[in-house]
N, C-alpha and C positions, 0 to 999 in steps of 0.2 A: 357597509355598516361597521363602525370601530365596535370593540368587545364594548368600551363603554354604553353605547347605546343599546348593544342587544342585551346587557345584563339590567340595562333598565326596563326595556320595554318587555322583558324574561318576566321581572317582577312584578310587573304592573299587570300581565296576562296572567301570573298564578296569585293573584291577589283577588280578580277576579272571579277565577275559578273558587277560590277560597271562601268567599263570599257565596255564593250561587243565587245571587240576587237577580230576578227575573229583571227587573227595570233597567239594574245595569247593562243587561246583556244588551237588552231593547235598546238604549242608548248607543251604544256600543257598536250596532249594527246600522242604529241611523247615521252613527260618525262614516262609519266605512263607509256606505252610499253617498253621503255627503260627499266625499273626497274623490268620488269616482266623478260624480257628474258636475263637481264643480273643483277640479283640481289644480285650477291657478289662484294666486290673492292679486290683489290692487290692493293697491297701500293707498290708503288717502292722506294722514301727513302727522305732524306729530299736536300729540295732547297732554296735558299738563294737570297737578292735584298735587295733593299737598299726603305726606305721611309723616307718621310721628313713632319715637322709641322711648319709652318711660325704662329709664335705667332702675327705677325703684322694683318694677313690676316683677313679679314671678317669673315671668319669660319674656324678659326684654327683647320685644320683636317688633319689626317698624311692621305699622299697622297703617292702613289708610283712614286720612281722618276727614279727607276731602277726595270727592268724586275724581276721578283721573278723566273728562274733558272739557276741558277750560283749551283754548284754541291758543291762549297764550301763555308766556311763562307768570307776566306780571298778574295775568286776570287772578291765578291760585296763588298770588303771593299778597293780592288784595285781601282772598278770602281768609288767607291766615292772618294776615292785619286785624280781621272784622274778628277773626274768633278769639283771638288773643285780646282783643278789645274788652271782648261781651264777658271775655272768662273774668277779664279783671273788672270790671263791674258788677257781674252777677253771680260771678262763681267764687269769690271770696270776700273775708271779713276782714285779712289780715291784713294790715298796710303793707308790711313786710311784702308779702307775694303779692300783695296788689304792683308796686312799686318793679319788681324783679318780672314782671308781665307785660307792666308799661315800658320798660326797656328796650324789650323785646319788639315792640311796638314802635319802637322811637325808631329802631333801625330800621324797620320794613319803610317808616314813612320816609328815608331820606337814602337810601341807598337801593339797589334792587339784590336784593340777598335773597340766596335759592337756602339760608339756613339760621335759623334761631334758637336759641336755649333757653329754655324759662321752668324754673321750678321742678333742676330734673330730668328735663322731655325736652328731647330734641325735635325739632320742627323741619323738614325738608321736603321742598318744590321740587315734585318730579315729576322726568320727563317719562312719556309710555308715544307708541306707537298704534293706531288703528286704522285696519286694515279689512277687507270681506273676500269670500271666496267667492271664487266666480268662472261661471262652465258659458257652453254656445249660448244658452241663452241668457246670460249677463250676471246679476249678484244674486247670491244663493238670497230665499227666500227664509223664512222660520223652518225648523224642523218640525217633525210629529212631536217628537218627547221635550220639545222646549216649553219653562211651564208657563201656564197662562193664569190670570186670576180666577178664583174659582167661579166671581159673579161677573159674567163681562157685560159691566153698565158703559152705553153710550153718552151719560147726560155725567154722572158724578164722579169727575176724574181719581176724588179720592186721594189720601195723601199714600203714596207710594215710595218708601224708603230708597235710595240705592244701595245696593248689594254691595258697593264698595267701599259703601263707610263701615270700620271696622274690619275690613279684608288683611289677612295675614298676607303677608309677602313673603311668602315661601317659595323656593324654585322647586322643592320636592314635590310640590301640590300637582296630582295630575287626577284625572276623574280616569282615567282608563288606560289602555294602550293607544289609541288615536291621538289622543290630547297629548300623550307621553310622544308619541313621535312629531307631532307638529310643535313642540316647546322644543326638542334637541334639535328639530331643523331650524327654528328660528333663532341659533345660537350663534349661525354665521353669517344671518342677516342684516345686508348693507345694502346703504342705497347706493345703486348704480345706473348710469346712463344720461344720457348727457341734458338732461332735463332737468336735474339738478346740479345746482351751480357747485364750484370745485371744493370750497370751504363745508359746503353742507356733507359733500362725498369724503371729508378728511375728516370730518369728524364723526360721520359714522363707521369708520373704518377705527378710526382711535378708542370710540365705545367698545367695542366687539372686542377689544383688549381687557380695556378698564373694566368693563362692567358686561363678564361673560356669560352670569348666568339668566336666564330670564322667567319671567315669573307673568303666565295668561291670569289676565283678568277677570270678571266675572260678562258673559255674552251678553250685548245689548242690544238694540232694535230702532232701527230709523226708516224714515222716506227716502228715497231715493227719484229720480224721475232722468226716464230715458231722454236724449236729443242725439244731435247728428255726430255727437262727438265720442258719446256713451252714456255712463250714466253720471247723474249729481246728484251728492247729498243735499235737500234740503227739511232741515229739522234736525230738532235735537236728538240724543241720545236717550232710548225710556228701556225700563228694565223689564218688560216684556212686550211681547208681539203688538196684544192688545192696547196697551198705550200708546204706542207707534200707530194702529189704525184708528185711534181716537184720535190723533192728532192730524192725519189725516182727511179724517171725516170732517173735523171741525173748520178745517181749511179752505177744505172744498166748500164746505156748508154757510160760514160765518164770515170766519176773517178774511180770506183774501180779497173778498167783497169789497171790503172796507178799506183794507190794505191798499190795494191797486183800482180801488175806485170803478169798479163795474158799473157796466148801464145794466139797465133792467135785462134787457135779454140776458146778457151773460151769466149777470148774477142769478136765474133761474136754469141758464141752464146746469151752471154749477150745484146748484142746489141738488136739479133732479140725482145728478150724476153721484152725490154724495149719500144720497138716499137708496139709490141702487148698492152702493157700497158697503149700506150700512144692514142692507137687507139681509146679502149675501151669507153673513156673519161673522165668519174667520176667513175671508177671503181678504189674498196677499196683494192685488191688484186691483186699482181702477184707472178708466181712463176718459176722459172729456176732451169735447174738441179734435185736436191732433197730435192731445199729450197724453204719457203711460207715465203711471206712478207704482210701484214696488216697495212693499213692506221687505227690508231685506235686512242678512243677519247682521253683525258686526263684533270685531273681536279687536282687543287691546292685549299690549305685550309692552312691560316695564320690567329694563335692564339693572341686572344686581350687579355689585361687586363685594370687595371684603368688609367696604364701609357700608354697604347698603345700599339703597335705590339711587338709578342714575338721574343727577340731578340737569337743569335745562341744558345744552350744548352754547358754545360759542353763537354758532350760526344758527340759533333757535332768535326768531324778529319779535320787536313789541312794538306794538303801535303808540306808547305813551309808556311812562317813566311811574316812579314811585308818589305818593301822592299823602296828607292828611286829610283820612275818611271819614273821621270821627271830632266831637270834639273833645275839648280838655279834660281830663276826666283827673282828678284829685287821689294820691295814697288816702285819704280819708274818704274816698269813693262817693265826692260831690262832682258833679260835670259842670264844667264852665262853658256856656250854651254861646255867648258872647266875643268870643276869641276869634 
């Protein structure tokens, strides 16, 4: 261990102590069990979102202004197209900054640019990493102290903010000692091994330079489901446990039905199996058929440098180019529906 790391994770344990917060401790103690019985990660690949730095603001900090996973680099540079759009339609009177927005806007639609200025605020596409821990028995599940909604309704998904809009992107930020040493171990993480092609292995070898510090996101929660190979993600990313088995449930319950076209048998037998799922309550597993599906955790890590969050890599792929999403929209804030 370099002095630097133990003088961090020195302070992170008398901060603690400092505090004499029972919950922290409880937390604290689930990290450490977590990391015994699941002490390897699996990377699954890289994810993308958008942050912003308002030079005017009190504390000009790039702040997340879009969710960090978008699978691609273009998908979060669409969505900054879309808010840059909406801001200059709905979020101003003045032509002036209408005009200095639509700019901004003109370039995302004809170039793929990981960076835009408008009105101020820098706008940057970055790239983060997500990855889960995983012991004998495959990916870590939810913890005990990870929080859940306080009503866990099955029927009313309800609108569920992410945690990540609005996230400071500070590499300081650590919730304990645990967190503090899995953030300095992740400092000299590259991808290695011959499963990634050579360009991908040289340019994360080049981030680790560029952009050394790293900054964990806030934990999120998906499906996974076992086969002969391991496991797969399938499903998005939800900010607690409980919307990852709602999605689940609904899966098994509803859509796949529909989805992949069941006969009756199947689709009932799906059904039953989602309603045993559903019974259960906070239970991280079901399984139908000859398949295992697992509520399991999920953690993102987005590289800093001096300039701030690391933006897509070379060898980061799009499956499609930059695009006009919207249409004409006038400094006098009339839309040309026609165009």
């Amino acid at each position: 261990m370099t002095d630097d790391w133990k003088r961090r994770l020195d302070a992170l344990h008398a901060d603690l102590v400092r505090r004499d917060d029972p919950v922290a401790w409880v937390t604290e103690a689930d990290a450490v069990d977590s990391s015994r019985r699941y002490p390897h990660i699996a990377l699954r690949g890289p994810v993308f979102g958008v942050a912003a730095r308002d030079r005017t603001a009190a504390e000009p900090r790039w702040r997340l202004l879009k969710p960090v996973v978008d699978g691609m680099p273009q998908q979060a540079r669409d969505g900054l197209n879309s808010h840059l759009w909406f801001k200059a339609k709905d979020g101003t009177d003045d032509p002036a900054a209408r005009r200095e927005l639509l700019a901004a806007v003109a370039v995302l639609e004809r170039a793929p640019a990981d960076e835009v200025e408008a009105l101020g605020v820098r706008y940057r596409v970055v790239r983060g990493d997500e990855f889960a821990r995983t012991g004998d028995d495959g990916l870590e599940p939810p913890r005990p102290t990870d929080l859940e909604p306080v009503g866990l309704s099955w029927e009313d998904p309800g609108v569920v903010p992410s945690p990540d809009v609005g996230y400071v992107l500070d590499p300081e930020r650590d919730e304990g000692p645990m967190a503090g040493a899995l953030r300095l171990g992740l400092r000299d993480f590259t991808y290695t091994g011959a499963r990634f092609p050579p360009d991908v292995r040289a340019d994360s070898e080049w981030a680790a330079r560029t952009h050394p510090d790293v900054v964990r996101l806030p934990v999120g929660f998906s499906v996974a489901e076992r086969d002969g190979s391991g496991w797969t993600p399938c499903g998005s990313l939800a900010a607690t446990p409980h919307e990852a088995r709602r999605s689940l449930y609904e899966g098994m319950a509803r859509v796949w039905a529909m989805l992949y076209r069941f006969d009756e048998h199947k689709k009932a037998l799906y059904a039953r199996a989602a309603e045993t799922f559903r019974a259960a309550g906070r239970a991280d597993e079901a399984s139908v058929e000859d398949r295992l599906f697992r509520i399991c955790r999920v953690e993102r890590m987005v590289r800093l440098g001096p300039d701030g969050p690391e933006p897509p890599r070379p060898s980061d792929l799009d499956e499609y180019g930059p695009m006009k999403l919207h249409p004409t929209l006038h400094t006098d804030g009339t839309v040309q529906y026609d165009d």
